[in-house]
SEPA-608461 format. One line per field, with one value per residue (C-alpha): residue number from 1; residue in three letters; z, y, x. Coordinates in steps of 0.02 Angstrom, whole numbers, plus 32768, in hexadecimal, padded with zeros to 4 digits. Layout:
# residues N
num = (NUM:...)
residu = (ALA:...)
pz = (Z:...)
py = (Y:...)
px = (X:...)
# end
This chain:
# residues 397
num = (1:2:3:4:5:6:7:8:9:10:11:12:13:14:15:16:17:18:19:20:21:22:23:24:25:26:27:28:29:30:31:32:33:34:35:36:37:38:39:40:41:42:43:44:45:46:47:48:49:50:51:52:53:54:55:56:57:58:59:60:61:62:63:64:65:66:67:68:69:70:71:72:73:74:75:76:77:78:79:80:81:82:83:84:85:86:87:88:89:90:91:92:93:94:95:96:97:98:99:100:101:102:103:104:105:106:107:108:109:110:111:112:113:114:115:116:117:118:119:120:121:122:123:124:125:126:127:128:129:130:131:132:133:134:135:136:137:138:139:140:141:142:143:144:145:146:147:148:149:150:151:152:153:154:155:156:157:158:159:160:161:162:163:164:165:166:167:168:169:170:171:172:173:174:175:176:177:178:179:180:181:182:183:184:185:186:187:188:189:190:191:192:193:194:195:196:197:198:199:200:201:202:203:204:205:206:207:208:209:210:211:212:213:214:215:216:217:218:219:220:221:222:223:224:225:226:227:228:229:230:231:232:233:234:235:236:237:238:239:240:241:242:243:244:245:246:247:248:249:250:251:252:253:254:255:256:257:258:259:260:261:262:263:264:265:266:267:268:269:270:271:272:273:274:275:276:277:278:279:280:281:282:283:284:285:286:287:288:289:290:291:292:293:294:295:296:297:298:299:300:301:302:303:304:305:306:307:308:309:310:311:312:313:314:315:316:317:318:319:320:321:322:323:324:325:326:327:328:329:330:331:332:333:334:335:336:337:338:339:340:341:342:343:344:345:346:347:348:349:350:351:352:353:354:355:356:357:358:359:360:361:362:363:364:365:366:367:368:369:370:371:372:373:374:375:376:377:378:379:380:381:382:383:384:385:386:387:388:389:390:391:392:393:394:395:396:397)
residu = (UNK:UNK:UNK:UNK:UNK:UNK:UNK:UNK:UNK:UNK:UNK:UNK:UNK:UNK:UNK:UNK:UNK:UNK:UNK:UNK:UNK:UNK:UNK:UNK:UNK:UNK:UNK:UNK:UNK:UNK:UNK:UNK:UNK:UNK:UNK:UNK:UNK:UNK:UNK:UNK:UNK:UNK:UNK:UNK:UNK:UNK:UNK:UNK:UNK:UNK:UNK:UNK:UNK:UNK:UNK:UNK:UNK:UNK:UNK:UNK:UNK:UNK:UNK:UNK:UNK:UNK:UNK:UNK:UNK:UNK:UNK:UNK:UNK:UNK:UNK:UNK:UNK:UNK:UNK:UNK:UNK:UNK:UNK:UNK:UNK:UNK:UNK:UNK:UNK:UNK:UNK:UNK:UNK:UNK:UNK:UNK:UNK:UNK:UNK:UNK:UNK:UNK:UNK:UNK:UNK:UNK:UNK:UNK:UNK:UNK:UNK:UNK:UNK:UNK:UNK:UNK:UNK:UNK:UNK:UNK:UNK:UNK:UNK:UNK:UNK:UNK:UNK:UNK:UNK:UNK:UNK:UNK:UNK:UNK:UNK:UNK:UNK:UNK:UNK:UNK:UNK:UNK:UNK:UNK:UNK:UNK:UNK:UNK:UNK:UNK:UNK:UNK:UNK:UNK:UNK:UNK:UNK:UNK:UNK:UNK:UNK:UNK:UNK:UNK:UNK:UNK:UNK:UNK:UNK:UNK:UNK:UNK:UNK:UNK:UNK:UNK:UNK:UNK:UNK:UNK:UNK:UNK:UNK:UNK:UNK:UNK:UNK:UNK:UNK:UNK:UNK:UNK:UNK:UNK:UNK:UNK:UNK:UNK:UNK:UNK:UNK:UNK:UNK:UNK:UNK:UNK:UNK:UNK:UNK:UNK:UNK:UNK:UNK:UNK:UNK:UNK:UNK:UNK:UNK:UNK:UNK:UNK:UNK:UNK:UNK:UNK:UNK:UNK:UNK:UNK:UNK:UNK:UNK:UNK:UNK:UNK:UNK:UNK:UNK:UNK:UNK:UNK:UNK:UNK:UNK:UNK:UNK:UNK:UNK:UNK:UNK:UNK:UNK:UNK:UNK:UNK:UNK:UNK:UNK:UNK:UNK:UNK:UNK:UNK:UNK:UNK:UNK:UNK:UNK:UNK:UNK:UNK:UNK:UNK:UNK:UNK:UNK:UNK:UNK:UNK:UNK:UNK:UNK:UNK:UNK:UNK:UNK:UNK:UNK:UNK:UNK:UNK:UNK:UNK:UNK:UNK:UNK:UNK:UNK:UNK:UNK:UNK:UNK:UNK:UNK:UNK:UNK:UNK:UNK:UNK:UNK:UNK:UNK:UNK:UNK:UNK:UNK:UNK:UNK:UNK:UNK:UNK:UNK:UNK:UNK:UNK:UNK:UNK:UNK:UNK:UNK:UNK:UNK:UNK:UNK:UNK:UNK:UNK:UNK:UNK:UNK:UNK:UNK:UNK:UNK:UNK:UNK:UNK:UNK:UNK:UNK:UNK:UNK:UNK:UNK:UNK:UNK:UNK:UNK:UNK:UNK:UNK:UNK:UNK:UNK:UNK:UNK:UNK:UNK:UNK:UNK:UNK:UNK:UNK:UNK:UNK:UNK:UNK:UNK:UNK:UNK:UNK:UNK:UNK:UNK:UNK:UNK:UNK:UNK:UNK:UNK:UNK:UNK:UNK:UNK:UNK:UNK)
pz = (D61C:D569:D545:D5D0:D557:D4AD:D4FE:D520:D477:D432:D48A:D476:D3B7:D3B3:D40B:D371:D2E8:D339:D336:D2C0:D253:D2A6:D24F:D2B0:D2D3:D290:D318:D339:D310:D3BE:D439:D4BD:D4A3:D52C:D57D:D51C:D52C:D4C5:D4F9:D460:D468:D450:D3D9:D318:D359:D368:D3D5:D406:D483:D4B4:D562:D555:D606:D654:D5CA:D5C7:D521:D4EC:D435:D406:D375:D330:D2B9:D20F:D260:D264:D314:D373:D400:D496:D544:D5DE:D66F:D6B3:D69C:D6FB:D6AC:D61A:D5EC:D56C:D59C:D515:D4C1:D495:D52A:D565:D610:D64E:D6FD:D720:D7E0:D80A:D893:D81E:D886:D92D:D8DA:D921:D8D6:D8C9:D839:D7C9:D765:D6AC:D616:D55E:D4F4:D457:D456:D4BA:D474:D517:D5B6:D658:D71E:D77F:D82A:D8AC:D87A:D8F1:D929:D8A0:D84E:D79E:D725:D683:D68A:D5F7:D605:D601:D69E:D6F6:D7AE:D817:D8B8:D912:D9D2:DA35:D9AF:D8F6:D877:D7CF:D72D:D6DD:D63A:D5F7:D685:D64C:D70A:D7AF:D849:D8F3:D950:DA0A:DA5A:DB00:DAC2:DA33:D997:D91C:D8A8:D874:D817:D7DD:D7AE:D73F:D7D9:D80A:D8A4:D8C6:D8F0:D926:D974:D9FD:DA11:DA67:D9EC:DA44:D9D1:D9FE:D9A4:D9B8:D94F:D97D:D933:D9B8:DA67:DAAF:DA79:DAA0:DAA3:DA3A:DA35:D9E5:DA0D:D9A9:D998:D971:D99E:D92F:D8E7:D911:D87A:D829:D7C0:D7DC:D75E:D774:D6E5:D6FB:D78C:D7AD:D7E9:D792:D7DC:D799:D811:D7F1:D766:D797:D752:D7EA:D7DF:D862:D86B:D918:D94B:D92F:D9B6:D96B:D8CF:D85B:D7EC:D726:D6DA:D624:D5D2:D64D:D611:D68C:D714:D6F3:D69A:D670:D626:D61F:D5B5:D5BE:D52C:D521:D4CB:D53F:D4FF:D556:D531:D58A:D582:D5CE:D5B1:D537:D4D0:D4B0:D4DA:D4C6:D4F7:D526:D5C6:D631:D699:D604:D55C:D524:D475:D436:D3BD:D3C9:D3FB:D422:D4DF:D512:D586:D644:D6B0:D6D7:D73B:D744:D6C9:D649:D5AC:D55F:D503:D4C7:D455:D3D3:D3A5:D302:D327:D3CA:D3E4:D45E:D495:D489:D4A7:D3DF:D3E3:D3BF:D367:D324:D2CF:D2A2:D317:D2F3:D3A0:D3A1:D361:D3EE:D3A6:D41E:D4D6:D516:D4DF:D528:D5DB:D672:D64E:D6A2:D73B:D7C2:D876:D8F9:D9C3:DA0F:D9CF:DA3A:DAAB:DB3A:DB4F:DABC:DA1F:D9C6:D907:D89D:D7EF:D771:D707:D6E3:D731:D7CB:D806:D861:D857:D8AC:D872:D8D1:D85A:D7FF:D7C9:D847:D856:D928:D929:D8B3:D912:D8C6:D8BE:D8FB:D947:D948:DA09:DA11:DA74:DA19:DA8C:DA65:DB2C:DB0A:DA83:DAB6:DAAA:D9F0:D94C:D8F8:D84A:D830:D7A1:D794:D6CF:D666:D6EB:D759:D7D0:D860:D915:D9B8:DA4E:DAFE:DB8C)
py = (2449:244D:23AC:2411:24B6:2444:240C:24AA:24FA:2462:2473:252D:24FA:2479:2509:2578:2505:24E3:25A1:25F8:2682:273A:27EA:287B:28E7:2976:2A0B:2AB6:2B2E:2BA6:2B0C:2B1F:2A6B:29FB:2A43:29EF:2954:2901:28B7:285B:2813:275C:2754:279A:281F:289C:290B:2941:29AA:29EF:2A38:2AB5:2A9F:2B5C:2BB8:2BA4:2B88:2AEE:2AA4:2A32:29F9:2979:28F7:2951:29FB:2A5C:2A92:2B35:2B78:2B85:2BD0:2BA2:2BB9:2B28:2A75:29EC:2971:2950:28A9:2885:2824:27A7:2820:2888:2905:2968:2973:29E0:2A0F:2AAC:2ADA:2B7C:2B8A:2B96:2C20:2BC9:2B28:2AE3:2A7D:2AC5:2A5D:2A89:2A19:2A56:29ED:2A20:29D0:2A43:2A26:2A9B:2B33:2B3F:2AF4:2AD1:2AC2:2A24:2A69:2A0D:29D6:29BD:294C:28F1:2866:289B:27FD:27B3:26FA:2675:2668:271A:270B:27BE:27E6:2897:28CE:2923:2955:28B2:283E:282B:280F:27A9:2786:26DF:2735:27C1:282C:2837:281D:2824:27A3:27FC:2780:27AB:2761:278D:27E3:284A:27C9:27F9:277E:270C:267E:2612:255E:2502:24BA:2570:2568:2603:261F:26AE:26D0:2761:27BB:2736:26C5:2652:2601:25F6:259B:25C2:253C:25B1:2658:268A:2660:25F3:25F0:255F:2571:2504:2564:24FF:2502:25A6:2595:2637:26CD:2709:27BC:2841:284C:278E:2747:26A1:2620:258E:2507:246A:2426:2486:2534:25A6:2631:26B9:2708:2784:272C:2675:25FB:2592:250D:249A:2447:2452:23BF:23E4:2410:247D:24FE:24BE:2524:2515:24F0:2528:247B:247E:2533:25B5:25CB:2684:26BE:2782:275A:26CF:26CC:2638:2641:25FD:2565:254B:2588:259C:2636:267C:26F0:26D7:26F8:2679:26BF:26A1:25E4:258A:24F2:2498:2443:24B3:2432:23D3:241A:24C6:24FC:2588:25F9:2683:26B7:2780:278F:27E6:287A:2865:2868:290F:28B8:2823:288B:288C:285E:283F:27AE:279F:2736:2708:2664:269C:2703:270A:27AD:27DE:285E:286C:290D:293A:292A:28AC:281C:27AF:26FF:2696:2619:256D:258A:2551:25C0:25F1:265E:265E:26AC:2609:25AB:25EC:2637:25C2:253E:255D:24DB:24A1:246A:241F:241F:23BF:2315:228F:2319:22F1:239E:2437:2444:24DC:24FB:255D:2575:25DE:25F0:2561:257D:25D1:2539:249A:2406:2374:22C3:2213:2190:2181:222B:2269:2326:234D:23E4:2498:2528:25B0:25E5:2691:2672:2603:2604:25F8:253F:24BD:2458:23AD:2376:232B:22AC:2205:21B5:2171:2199:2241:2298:2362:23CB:248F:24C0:2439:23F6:235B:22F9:2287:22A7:2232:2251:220F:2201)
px = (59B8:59CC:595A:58D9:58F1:58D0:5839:57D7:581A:57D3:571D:5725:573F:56B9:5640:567B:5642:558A:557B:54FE:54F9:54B1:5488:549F:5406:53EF:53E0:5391:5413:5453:544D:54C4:5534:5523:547C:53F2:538D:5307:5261:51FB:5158:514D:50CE:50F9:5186:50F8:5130:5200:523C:52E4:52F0:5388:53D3:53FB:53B6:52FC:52D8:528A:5284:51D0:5198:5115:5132:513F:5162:51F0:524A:520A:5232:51D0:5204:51BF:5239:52CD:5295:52E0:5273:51E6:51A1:511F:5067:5038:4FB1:5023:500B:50B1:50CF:5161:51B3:5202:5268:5219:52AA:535E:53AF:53C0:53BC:5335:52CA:520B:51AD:5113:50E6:508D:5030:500E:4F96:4FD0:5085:50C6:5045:5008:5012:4F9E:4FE6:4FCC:4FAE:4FE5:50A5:5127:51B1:5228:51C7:51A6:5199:515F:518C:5191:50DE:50B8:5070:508B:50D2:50D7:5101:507C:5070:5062:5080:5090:4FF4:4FFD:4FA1:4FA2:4F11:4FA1:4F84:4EC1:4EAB:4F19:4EED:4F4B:4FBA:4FE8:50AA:50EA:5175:51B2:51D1:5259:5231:5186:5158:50BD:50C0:5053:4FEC:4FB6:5023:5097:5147:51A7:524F:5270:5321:5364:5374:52D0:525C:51AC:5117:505D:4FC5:4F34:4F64:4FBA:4F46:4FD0:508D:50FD:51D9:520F:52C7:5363:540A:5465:550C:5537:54AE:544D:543E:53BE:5384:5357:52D1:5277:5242:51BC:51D0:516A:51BA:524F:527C:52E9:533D:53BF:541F:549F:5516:54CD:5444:5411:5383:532A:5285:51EF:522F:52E6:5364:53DF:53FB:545D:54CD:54C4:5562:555F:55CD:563C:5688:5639:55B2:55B8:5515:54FB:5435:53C4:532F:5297:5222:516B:51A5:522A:52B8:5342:53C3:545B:54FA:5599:563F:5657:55C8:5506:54CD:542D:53D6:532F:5371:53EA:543C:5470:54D9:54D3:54E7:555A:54FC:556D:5620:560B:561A:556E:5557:5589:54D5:54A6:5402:53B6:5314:53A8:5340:53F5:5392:52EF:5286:51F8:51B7:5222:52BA:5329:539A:5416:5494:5544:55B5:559A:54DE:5451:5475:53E5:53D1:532E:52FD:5290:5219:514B:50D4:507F:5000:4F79:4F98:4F38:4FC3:5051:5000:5002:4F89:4ED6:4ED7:4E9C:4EC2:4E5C:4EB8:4EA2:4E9F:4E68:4E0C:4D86:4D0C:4D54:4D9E:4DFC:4DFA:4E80:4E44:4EAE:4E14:4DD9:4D31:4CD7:4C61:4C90:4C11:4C30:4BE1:4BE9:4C1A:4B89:4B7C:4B07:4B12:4B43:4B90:4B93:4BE7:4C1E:4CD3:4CEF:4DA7:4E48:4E25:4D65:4D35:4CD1:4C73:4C7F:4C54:4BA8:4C07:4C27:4CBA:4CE9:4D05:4CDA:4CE3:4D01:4CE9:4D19:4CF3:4D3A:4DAA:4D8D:4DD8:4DBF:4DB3:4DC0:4D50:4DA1:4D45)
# end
């Protein structure tokens, strides 16, 4: 028992040493303690906002500005596009505790704000690479330009959380904890649930990075891949599975709170390192925005306010850079008589060429689920090219 004691002492020390040096943020003066939360944009710390939780107040400013106070009703939520643009979610239904949405953007900082008609249901999500998710009435829609444009995505059944991968396919999961995937925009979606051991919350938030899903649920950090069979559990070295935040960054940063402090790392399954000792704020919701982040500075919340501490992340200056990368996918391949096309922007024409660079085919792509008849090809060999993008395709017959 005593050697067992020395031992965690001695990593608790060890975590102790590694951690770094954070200033405390100075605050607006009148917040209620406990009921703020910060949201900063990526890019140059241009814009910060405190949503005061009860009161509604909220607290903006831009990069060289001082804080003012704004009020705009009871947000549950407010996430930043890349540009710049504020978006913010207030519950028009807080004395039967419902939950009614409307969902508002500012391009001026919070001077003035426009409705997005439409809102309902519970997705409302930035992720990493500022692509943008809502709920709306049969399905969710998302924006993968900084919410410049939305692209409406139909599921069978109410989604509580949604995803995008690199590939252009989309994931969401429903409130029974069931996984689904979709690779044109939505037209067909296939289960591809995992074993859970323990269920989920109502209120969760879905990651896609490269080839592996991440997914906070209540106090938890689970991870799995398409292919995978189960969610598996992040333990943060070996101390704790119990996670009150977790943040992703463009770069791919990796930060979390827990009750043995603030943690960070590049690969979750692996080591995490201790950057700070002050227990953070038990998870009010999964939109906690206890920690947030700039390709300079990271800050997060503890019970005596923010704390903040430079951070060596990429420059990622340009919103090309740090959106989902403009791809595309051609379904399927081998095929016999039709092909589909997802393309996330990279162009809005298909031409087809035999191998000697014939010209066969130029449609023109008007949806992920519009046919391309490929039935008069014969079997062999084929090239494709949508904008700069290219790529080989097999005809069967």
């Amino acid at each position: 028992m005593k050697s067992l004691l020395l031992t965690i002492l001695g990593i608790i020390a060890c975590y102790t040493m590694q951690a770094q040096s954070f200033t405390k943020y100075k605050m607006p003066t009148g917040l209620p303690k406990g009921r703020h939360r910060l949201v900063v944009d990526y890019h140059g710390n241009r814009q910060i906002l405190f949503p005061v939780i009860r009161s509604g107040k909220l607290y903006v400013k831009g990069a060289t500005d001082s804080f003012k106070a704004i009020s705009y009703g009871l947000y549950i939520n407010a996430f930043y596009a890349n540009n710049g643009d504020l978006y913010l979610v207030e519950n028009t239904d807080t004395l039967s505790k419902g939950y009614k949405p409307k969902l508002f953007k500012s391009t001026d900082n919070g001077n003035s704000f426009s409705e997005i008609i439409g809102v309902s249901g519970r997705i409302f999500h930035r992720d990493h690479a500022g692509n943008l998710f809502y709920s709306v009435s049969g399905g969710f829609k998302y924006s993968t330009n900084s919410g410049g444009s939305f692209t409406m995505v139909n599921t069978p059944d109410s989604a509580f959380t949604a995803a995008i991968n690199s590939s252009g396919s989309l994931f969401y999961i429903n409130k029974s904890n069931k996984l689904f995937r979709s690779m044109n925009n939505g037209g067909n979606w296939q289960d591809i649930s995992k074993t859970i051991i323990n269920p989920t919350f109502l209120e969760f938030h879905l990651e896609v990075v490269a080839d592996t899903l991440y997914l906070q649920s209540g106090s938890n950090i689970l991870y799995t891949t398409e292919n995978g069979s189960t969610w598996n559990g992040v333990i943060v070295n070996q101390l704790t599975s119990i996670v009150t935040a977790l943040c992703i960054t463009p770069d791919l940063s990796y930060y979390c709170l827990s009750p043995y402090g603030f943690f960070h790392t590049n690969t979750p399954q692996l080591k995490w390192t201790h950057l700070n000792a002050s227990i953070g704020q038990a998870q009010n919701t999964i939109y906690n925005n206890y920690i947030t982040a700039t390709d300079s500075f990271v800050w997060f919340l503890n019970d005596t306010g923010y704390l903040y501490s430079p951070r060596t992340g990429k420059n990622l200056s340009a919103i090309t850079k740090i959106r989902i990368a403009e791809t595309v996918s051609i379904y399927p391949n081998p095929s016999s008589n039709e092909i589909f096309c997802i393309s996330t922007g990279a162009g809005k024409t298909i031409i087809l060429y035999n191998m000697e660079g014939k010209e066969l085919i130029c449609t023109k792509l008007d949806s992920p689920t519009q046919p391309i008849d490929i039935s008069t090809l014969p079997a062999g060999l084929y090239t494709w090219r949508v904008g700069g993008r290219n790529g080989k395709l097999v005809v069967q017959k």
